[in-house]
C-alpha positions in Angstrom: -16.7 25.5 5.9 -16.3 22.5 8.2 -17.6 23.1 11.3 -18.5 19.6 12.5 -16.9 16.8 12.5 -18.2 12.8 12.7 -16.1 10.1 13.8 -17.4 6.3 13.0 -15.7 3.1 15.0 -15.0 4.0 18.9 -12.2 1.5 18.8 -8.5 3.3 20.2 -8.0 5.3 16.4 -11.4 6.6 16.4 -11.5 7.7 20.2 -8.2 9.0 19.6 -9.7 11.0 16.0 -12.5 12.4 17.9 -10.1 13.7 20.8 -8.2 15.3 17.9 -11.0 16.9 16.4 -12.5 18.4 19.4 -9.3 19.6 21.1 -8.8 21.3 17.6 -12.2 23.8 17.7 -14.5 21.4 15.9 -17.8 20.1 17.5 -17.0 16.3 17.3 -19.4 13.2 17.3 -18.1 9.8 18.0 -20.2 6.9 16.9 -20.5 2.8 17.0 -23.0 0.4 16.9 -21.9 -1.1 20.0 -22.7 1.1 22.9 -20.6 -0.4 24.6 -17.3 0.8 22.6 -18.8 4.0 22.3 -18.9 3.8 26.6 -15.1 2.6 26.5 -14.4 5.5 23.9 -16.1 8.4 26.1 -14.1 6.7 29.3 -11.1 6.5 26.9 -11.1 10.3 26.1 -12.5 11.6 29.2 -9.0 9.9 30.8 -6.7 10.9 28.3 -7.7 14.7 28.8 -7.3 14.5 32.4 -4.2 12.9 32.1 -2.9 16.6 30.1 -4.6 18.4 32.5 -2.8 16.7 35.5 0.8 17.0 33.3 -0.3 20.9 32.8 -0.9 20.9 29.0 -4.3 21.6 29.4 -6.2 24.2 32.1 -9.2 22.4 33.7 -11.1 25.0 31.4 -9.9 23.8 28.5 -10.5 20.6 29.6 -13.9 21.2 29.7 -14.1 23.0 26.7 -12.6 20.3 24.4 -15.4 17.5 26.9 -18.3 19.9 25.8 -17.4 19.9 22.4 -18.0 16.0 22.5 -21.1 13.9 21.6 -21.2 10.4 21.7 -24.1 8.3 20.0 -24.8 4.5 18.4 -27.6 5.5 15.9 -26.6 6.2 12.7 -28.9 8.7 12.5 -26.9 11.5 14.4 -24.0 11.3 12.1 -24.9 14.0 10.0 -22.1 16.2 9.6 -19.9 18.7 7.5 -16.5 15.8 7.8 -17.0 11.8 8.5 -14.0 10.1 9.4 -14.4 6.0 9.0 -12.0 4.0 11.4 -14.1 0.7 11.7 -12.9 -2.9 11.2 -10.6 -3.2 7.9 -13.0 -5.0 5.8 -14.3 -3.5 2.4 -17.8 -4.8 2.5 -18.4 -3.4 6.1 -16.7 -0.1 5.1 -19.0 0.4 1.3 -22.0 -0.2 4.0 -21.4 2.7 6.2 -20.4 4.7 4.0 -23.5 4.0 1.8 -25.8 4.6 4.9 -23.8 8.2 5.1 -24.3 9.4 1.6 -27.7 8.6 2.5 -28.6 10.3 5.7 -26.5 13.6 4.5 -26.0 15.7 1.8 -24.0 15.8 -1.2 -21.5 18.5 0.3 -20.5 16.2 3.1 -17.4 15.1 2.4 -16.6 11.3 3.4 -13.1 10.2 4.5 -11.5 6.8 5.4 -8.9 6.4 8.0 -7.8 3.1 6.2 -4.4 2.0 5.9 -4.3 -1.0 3.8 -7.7 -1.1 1.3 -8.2 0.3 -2.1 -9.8 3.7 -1.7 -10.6 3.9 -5.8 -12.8 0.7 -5.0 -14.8 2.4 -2.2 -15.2 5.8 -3.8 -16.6 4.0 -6.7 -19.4 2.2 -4.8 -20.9 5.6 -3.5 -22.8 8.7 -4.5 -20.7 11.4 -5.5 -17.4 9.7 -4.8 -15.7 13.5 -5.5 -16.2 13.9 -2.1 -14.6 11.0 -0.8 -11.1 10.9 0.6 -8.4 9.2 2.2 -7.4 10.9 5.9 -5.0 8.3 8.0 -3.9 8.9 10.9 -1.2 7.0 13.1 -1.3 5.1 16.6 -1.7 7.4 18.9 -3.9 9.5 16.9 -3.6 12.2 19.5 0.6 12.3 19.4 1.4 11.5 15.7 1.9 14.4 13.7 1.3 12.7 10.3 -1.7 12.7 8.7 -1.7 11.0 4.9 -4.5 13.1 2.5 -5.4 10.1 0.1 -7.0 11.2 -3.0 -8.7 9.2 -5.7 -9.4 9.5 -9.4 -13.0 10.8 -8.2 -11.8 13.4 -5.6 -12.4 16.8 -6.6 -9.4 19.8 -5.6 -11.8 21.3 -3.1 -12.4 18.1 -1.2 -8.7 17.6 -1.2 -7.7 20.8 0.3 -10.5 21.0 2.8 -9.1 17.6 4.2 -5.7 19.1 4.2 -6.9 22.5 6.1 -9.0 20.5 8.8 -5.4 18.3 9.8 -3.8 21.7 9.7 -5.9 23.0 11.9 -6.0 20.0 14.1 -2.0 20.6 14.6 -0.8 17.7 12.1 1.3 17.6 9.2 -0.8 16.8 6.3 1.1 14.7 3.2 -0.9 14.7 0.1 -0.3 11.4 -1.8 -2.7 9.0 -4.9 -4.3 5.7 -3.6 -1.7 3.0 -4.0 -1.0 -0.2 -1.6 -0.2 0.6 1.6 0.3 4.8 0.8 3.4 6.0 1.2 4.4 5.0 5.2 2.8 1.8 5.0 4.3 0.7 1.7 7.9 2.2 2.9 7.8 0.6 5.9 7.1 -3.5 5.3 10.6 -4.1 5.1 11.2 -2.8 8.6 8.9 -5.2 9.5 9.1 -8.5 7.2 13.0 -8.2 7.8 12.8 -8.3 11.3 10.2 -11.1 11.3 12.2 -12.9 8.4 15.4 -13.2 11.0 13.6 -14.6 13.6 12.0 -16.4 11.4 15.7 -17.8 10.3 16.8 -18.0 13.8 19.7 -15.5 13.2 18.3 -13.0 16.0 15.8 -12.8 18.9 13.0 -10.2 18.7 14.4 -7.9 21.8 18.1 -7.5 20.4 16.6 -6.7 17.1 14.5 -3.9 18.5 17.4 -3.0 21.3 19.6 -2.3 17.7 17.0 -0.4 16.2 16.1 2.4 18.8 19.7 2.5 19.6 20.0 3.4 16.1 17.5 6.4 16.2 14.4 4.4 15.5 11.7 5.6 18.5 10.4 2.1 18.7 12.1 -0.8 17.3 9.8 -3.7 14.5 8.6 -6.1 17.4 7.4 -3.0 19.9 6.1 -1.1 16.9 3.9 -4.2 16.1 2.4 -4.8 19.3 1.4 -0.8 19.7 -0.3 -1.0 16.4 -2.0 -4.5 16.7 -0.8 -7.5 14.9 -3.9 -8.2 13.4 -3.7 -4.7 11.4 -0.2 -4.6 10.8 -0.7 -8.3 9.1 -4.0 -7.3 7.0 -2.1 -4.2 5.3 1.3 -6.9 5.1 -1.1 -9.0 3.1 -2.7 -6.1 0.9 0.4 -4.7 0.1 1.7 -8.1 -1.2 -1.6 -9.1 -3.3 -2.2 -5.3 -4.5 2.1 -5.4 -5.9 1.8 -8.6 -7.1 3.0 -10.8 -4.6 6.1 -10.5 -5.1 8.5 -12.6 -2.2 10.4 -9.4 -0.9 6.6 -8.5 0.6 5.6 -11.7 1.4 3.5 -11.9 5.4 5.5 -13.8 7.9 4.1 -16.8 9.2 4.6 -15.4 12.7 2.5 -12.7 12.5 0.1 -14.4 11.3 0.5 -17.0 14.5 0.2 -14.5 16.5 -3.3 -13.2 14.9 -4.3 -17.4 14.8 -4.2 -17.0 18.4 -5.3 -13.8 19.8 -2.2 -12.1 20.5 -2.1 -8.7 19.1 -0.5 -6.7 21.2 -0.8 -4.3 23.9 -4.9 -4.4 23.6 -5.1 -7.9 24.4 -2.0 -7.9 26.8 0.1 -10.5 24.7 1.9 -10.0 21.5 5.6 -10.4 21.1 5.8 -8.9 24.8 3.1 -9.6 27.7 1.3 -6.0 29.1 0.1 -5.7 32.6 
C-alpha cells in the first residue's frame, strides 16, 4: 500500500505534484538539489493553499493538515519512499541518474514514475534495476487543477505497478488514462497540430498570434495555441515538438517552428520569465 509519496524537481510541476499528493492523504516529500527551488517550492505551496483557504475551498484546518503532511529536503538521502514521482529538467542522462540513485537508496517495491512528457520511457526503464516497477505518471500545467493524469506503461511494467499508479491518481481526485510509451503519449502527440498550425500561419504571415487564439477560445478551446504555450513554457512545449518529430520519423507535418525555437534562443518562455508571445507583470 502507498502511503508515502516522493516528489523530485521543486520546479512549478513538482511543487504543484507534491500539493496534489498531500491534499490527497499521502505524506508527501518534495526534493531538489538546489535549496533554493526547494525554498521557492515550499513558498509556492504554502501560497497556493492559502489562496483556497481565502476562496473557502479549504478550512484553515485543512489547511494545516495538508502543510503538516509536507516535508521538504535537498539530500537525496530522504527520498525513500513507497511512490517517486520525477519532474526534473527533460534530459535523459540527468533523469537515468536520479533514478539510478533511487533504486539504490530504496527497495525493490518502490515503485519509480516519470512525470515526462516528451522522452522514451522504454529507454529509461531499461537503464534501472527492476524496471517492472517503473512507470509513466504525467500530469498537466497546473498540476493542482488538471484532471488528467496519463498512466504510461512500458514493456517492463508489471500489472500491479500499473494499477497502483492508477489508484494513487484516483485517489488524488484525477482522471487516470492508461496508455503504451509512444512519442509524445496520447495528449501530446494529438495536440502538435494545434500548435505547429498556429505557429506555421504566423509563420506564413496569414494571421497574427492574438486573432488566432481570440478564434480558438471563441470556438470552445479554454486557452487558445499562443496562451497555451506561454503557460506551459516554450522551452518544453519545443523539446516534446522536437521528440515527437525525431521519434515519428521526421516527417514535415511535425516539423518545430523556427519561432519557437526563437523564442527558447532567447529566453522567452513564457509566463515564468515574464516574456513569451505575451509580456507578464
Amino acid at each position: 500500500m502507498i502511503q508515502k509519496i516522493a516528489v523530485c524537481g521543486a520546479g512549478t510541476m513538482g511543487s504543484g505534484i507534491a500539493q496534489v499528493a498531500a491534499m490527497g492523504g499521502y505524506k508527501t516529500l518534495l526534493f531538489d538539489v538546489d535549496p533554493e527551488m526547494v525554498q521557492k517550492g515550499r513558498l509556492s505551496i504554502q501560497k497556493s493553499l492559502q489562496t483556497l483557504t481565502e476562496k473557502n475551498k479549504l478550512t484553515p484546518a485543512m489547511q494545516k493538515t495538508v502543510l503538516d503532511r509536507l516535508s521538504y529536503s535537498s539530500d537525496i538521502r530522504d527520498c525513500v519512499a513507497d511512490l517517486i514521482i520525477e519532474a526534473i529538467v527533460e534530459r535523459p542522462d540527468i533523469k537515468t541518474g536520479l533514478f539510478r540513485q533511487l533504486a539504490a537508496i530504496n527497495p525493490p517495491e518502490t515503485i519509480l514514475a516519470s512525470n515526462t512528457s516528451s522522452l522514451s520511457l522504454e529507454t529509461l526503464a531499461a537503464s534501472i534495476s527492476h524496471p517492472e516497477r517503473f512507470i509513466g505518471m504525467h500530469f498537466f500545467n497546473p498540476a493542482p487543477l488538471m484532471k488528467l493524469v496519463e498512466i504510461v506503461h512500458t514493456s517492463y511494467t508489471d500489472t500491479r505497478t500499473a494499477e497502483a499508479v492508477t489508484a494513487v491518481a484516483v485517489q488524488l481526485g484525477k482522471t487516470p488514462v492508461r496508455c503504451k510509451d509512444s512519442p509524445g503519449f496520447i495528449v501530446n502527440h494529438v495536440a502538435r497540430p494545434y500548435y505547429l498550425e498556429a505557429l506555421h500561419l504566423v509563420a506564413e504571415g496569414l494571421s497574427e498570434m492574438e486573432t488566432i487564439d481570440t478564434l480558438m477560445e471563441a470556438a470552445g478551446f479554454r486557452m487558445g495555441p499562443f496562451r497555451l504555450m506561454d503557460l506551459i513554457g516554450n522551452d518544453i512545449n519545443y523539446a516534446v515538438s522536437c521528440s515527437v518529430y525525431q521519434a515519428m520519423g521526421e516527417p514535415l507535418r511535425l516539423r518545430p517552428s523556427p519561432i519557437q525555437e526563437q523564442k527558447c534562443a532567447a529566453g522567452e518562455l513564457g509566463r515564468k520569465t515574464g516574456k513569451g508571445y505575451y509580456r507578464y507583470e
